[in-house]
C-alpha positions as CSV (number, residue, x, y, z in Angstrom):
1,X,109.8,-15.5,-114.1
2,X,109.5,-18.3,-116.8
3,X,109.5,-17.1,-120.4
4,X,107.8,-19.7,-122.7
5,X,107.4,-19.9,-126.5
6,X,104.4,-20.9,-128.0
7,X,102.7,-21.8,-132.1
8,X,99.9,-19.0,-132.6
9,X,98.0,-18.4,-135.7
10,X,97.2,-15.0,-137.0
11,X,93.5,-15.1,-135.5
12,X,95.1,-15.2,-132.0
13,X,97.8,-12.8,-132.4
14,X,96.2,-10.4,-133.9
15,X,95.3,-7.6,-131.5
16,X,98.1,-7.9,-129.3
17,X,100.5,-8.1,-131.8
18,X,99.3,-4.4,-132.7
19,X,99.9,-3.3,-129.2
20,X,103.4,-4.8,-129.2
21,X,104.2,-3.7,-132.6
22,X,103.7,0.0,-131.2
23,X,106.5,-0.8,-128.5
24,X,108.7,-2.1,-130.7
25,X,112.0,0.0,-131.3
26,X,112.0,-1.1,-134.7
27,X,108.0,-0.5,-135.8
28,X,107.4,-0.4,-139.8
29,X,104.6,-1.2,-142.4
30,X,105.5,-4.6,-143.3
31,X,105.7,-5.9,-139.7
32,X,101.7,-5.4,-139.5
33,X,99.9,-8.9,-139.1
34,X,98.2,-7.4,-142.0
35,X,100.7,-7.7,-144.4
36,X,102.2,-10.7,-142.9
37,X,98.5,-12.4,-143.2
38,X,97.9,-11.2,-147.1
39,X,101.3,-12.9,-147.6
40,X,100.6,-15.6,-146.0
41,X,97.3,-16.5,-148.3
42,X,99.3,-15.6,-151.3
43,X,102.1,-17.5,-151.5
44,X,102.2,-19.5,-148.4
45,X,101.0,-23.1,-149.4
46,X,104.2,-24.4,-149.9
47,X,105.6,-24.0,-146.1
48,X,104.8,-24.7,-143.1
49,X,104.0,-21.5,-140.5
50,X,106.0,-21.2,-137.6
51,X,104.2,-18.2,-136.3
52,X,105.6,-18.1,-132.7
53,X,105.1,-15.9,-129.7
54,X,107.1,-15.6,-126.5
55,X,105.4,-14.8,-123.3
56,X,106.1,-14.3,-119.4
57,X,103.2,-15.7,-117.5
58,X,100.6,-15.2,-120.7
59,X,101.9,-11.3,-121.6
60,X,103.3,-11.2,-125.2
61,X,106.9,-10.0,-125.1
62,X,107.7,-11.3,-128.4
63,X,106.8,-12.1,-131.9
64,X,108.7,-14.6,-134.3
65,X,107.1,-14.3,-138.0
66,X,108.4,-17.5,-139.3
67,X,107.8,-20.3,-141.7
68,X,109.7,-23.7,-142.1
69,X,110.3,-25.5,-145.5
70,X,113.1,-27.9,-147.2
71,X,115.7,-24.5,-147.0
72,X,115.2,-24.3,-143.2
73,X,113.6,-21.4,-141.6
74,X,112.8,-17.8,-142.9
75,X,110.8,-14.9,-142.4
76,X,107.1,-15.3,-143.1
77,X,107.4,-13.1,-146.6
78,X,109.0,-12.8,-150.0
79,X,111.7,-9.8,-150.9
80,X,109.8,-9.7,-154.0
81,X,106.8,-7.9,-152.3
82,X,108.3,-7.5,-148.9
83,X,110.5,-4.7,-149.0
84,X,111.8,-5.2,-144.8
85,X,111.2,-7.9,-142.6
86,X,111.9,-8.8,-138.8
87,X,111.3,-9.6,-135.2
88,X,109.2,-7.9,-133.4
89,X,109.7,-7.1,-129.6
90,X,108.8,-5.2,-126.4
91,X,111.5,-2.7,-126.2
92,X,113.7,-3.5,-123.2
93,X,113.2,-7.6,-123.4
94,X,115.1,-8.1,-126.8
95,X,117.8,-10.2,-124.9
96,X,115.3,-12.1,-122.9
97,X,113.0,-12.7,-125.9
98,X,116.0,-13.7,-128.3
99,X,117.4,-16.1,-125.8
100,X,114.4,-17.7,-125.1
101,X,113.8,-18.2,-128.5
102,X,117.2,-19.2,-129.4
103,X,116.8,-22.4,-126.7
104,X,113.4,-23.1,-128.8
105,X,114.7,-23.0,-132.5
106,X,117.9,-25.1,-131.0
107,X,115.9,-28.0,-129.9
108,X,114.2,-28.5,-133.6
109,X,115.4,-29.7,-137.5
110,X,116.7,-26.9,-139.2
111,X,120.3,-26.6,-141.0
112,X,120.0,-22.9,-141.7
113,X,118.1,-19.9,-140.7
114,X,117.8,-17.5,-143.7
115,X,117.1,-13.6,-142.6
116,X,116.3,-11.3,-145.7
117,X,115.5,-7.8,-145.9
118,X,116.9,-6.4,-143.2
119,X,117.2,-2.5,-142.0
120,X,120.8,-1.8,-140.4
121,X,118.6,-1.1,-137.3
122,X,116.9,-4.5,-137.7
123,X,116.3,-6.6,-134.2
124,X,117.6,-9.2,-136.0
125,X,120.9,-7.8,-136.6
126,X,121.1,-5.9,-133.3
127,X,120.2,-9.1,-130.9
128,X,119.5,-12.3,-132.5
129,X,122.5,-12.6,-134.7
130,X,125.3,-11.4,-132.1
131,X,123.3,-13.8,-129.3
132,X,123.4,-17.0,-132.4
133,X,127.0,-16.6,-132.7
134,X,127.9,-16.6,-129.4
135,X,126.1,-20.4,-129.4
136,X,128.2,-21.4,-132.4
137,X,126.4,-20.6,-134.8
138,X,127.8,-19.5,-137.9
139,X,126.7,-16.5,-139.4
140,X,127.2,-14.6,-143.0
141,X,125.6,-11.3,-143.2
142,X,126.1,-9.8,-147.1
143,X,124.3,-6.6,-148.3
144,X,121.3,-7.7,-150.7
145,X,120.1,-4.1,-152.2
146,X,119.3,-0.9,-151.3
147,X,116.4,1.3,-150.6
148,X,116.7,4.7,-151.0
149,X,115.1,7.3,-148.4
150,X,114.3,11.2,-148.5
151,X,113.9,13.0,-144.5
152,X,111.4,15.3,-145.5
153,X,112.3,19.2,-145.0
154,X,110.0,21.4,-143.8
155,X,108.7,23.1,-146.8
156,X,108.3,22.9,-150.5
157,X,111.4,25.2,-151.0
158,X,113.6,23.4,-148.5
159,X,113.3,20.2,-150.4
160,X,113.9,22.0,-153.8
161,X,117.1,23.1,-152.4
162,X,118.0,19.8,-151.5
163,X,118.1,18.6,-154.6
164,X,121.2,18.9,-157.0
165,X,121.5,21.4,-159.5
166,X,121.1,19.2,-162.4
167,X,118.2,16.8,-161.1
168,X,116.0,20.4,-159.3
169,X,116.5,21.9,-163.0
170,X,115.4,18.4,-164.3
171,X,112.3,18.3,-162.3
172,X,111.1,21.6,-162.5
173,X,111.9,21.1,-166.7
174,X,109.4,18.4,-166.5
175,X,106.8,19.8,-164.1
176,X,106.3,22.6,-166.9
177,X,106.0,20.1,-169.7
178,X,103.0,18.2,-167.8
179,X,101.5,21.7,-167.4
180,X,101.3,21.9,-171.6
181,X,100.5,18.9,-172.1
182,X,96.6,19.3,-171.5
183,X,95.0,19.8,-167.7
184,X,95.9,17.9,-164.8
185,X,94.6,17.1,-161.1
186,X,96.3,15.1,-158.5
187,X,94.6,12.8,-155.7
188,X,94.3,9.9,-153.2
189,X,92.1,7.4,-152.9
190,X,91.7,5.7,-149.3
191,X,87.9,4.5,-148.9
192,X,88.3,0.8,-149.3
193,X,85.3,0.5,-151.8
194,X,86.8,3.1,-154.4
195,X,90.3,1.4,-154.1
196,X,88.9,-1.5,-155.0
197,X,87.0,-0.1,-157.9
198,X,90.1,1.4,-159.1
199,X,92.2,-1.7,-159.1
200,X,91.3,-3.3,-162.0
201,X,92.7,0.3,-163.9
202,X,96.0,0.5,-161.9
203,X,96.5,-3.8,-162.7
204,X,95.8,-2.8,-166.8
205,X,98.1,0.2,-167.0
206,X,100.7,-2.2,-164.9
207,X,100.4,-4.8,-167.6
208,X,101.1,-2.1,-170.1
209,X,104.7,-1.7,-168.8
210,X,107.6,-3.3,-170.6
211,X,109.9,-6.0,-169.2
212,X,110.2,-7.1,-165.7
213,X,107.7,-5.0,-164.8
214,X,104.7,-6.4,-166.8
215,X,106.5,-10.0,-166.0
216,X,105.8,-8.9,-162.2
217,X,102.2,-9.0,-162.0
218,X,101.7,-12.5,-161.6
219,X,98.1,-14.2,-160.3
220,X,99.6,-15.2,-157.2
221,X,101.1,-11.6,-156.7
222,X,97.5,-10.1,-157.8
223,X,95.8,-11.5,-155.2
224,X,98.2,-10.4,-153.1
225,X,98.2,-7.1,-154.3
226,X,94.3,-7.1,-153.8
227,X,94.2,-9.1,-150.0
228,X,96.4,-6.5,-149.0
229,X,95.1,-3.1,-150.5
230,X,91.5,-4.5,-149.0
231,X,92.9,-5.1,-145.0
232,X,95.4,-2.1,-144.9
233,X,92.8,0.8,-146.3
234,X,90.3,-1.0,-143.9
235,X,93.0,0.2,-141.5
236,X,93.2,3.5,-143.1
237,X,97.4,3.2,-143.8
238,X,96.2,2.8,-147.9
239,X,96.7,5.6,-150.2
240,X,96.0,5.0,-153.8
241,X,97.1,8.0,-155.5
242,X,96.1,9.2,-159.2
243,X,97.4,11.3,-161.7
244,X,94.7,12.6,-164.3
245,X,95.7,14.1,-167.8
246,X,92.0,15.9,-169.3
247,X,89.8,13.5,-167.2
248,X,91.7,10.6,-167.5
249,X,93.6,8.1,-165.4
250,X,97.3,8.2,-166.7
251,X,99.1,7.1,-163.5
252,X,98.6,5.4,-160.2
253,X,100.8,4.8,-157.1
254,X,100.3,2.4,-154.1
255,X,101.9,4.1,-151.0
256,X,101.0,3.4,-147.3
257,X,100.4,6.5,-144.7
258,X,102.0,4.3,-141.2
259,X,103.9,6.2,-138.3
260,X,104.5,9.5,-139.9
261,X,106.3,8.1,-142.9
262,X,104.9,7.8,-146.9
263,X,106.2,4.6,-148.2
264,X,105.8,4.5,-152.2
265,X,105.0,0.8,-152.5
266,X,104.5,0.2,-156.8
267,X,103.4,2.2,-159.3
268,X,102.1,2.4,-162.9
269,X,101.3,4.3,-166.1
270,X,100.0,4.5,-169.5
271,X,103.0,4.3,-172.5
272,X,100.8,6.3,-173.9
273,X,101.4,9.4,-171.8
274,X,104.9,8.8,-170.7
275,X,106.8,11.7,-172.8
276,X,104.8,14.0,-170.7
277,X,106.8,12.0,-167.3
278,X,103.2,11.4,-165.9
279,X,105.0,8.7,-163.9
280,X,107.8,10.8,-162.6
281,X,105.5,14.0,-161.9
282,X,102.8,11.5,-159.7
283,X,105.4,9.9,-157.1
284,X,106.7,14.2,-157.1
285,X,103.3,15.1,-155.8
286,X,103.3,12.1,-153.4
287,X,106.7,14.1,-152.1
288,X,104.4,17.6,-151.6
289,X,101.7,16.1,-150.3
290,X,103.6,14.6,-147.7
291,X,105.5,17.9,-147.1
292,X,102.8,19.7,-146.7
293,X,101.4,17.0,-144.7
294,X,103.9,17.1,-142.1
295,X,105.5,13.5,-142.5
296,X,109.1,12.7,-141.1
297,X,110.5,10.5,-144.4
298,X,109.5,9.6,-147.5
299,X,111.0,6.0,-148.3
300,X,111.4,5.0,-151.9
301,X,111.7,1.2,-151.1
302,X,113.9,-1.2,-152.4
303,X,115.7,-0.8,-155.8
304,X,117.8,1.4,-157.8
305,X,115.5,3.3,-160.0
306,X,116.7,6.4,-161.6
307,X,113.6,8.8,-160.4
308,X,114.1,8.1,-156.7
309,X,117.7,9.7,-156.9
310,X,116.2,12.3,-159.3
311,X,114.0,13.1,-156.7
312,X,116.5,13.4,-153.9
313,X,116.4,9.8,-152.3
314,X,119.6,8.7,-150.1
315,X,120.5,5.0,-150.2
316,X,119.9,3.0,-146.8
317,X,121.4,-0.6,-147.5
318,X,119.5,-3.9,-146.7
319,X,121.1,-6.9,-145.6
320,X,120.5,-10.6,-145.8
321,X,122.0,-13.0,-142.8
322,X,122.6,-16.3,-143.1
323,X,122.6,-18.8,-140.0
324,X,123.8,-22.5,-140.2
325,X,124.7,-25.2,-137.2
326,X,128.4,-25.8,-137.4
């Protein structure tokens, strides 16, 4: 049966590309035509989309999130917000998808093909690179950063013991400072109104940070920030958590609640409050919670930050492939 490949837009993706996302073998946050629509308003003005689907007599078997500018072709997103990106399949029909769009890419302009932000178990690395060289193309994959990961034990205890000697007596150091430091109370914000009220706080302590950090927060990455906590806690995959030292806001993480898995997006906290590790102690009580909640993994995202090996994370490398026409 004919496979064909077709230019969509997000408004006629949308609901299927949910279905086919869940029967995808590689299924994560940033492949939701949420995020790849927030990033899209953001920052896409500058390229054109190449949002393409492949079907077999009008069923979606395939999704190609790409964009075209005067580098070639890439990934609709930026690894400056985007910690993963990919293809997104039915499982079973990666070959036939790949292929097909393979013939489709061949026939059009393009010198390279530039794949960032890829998981080792990426679709991408699995199917459409091995299937692009064996058309000629060339191909250089190098390792771009890492992202470092925690499977979550069972218990509270478990996980202590996971730890090293050094960082568990570090962290349990710390969690007794906090608790002299005045009162406390952790929580999570999901309704869509409060997380927008609360937005506005987490942007000011952000701009409070020093060096890259503050430097971050660009307009173009605030409204990002804001498209995309609005759609995803309308989805209910949002968490806004908050750390309170006597009654007030000290620090605030952005994680998203998707397939069993806390990912700790971005965070912030006040200077003010940082000898008592309010930062630190926060992103530790996103760990319980998510213990206690049952999740499979915590993941840490992209970047080498001290805290996330402190608190037991594992590095998982992330790739970057480059494709070029001999």
């Amino acid at each position: 049966m004919k496979i064909s490949v077709g230019v969509e837009t997000f408004a006629s993706l949308e609901e299927p590309w949910r279905q086919l996302l869940s029967d995808c073998a590689v299924n994560h946050v940033f492949l939701l035509p949420e995020w790849q629509r927030a990033w899209w308003h953001a920052f896409g003005a500058s390229s054109e989309m190449l949002l393409l689907s492949v079907r077999q007599k009008g069923e979606l078997l395939g999704i190609a999130p790409l964009q075209r500018n005067s580098n070639g072709i890439s990934f609709i997103g930026g690894s400056d917000v985007c910690d993963y990106m990919d293809f997104i399949t039915r499982r079973g029909e990666e070959a036939a998808v790949f292929t097909c769009l393979l013939d489709y890419l061949g026939e059009m302009d393009w010198d390279r093909i530039e794949l960032n932000s890829l998981l080792p178990r990426s679709l991408a690395l699995s199917h459409f690179v091995p299937l692009a060289r064996q058309r000629g193309y060339q191909t250089e994959i190098t390792q771009e950063d890492v992202s470092p990961e925690l499977v979550l034990p069972s218990n509270w205890d478990e996980y202590f013991a996971l730890l090293t000697t050094k960082n568990r007596h570090e962290v349990r150091r710390k969690m007794r400072r906090l608790e002299k430091v005045g009162l406390t109370r952790f929580y999570a914000i999901s309704q869509s109104e409060q997380i927008a009220q609360a937005l506005p706080d987490f942007f000011r302590l952000f701009r409070l940070s020093a060096g890259e950090k503050a430097d971050f927060m660009t307009a173009p990455r605030r409204v990002f920030f804001e498209t995309l906590a609005g759609s995803l806690s309308e989805a209910g995959y949002l968490r806004l958590y908050c750390l309170e030292l006597d009654g007030r806001r000290v620090s605030y993480a952005i994680c998203f609640d998707y397939e069993n898995e806390l990912y700790l997006y971005n965070s912030a906290y006040d200077p003010a409050s940082g000898s008592a590790n309010v930062g630190l102690m926060l992103k530790l009580n996103c760990l319980r919670e998510s213990i206690m909640a049952g999740k499979r993994r915590f993941d840490f995202l992209r970047g080498k930050e001290r805290y996330k090996y402190e608190l037991g994370g594992q590095d998982v490398p992330v790739y970057r492939c480059v494709i070029s026409r001999g």
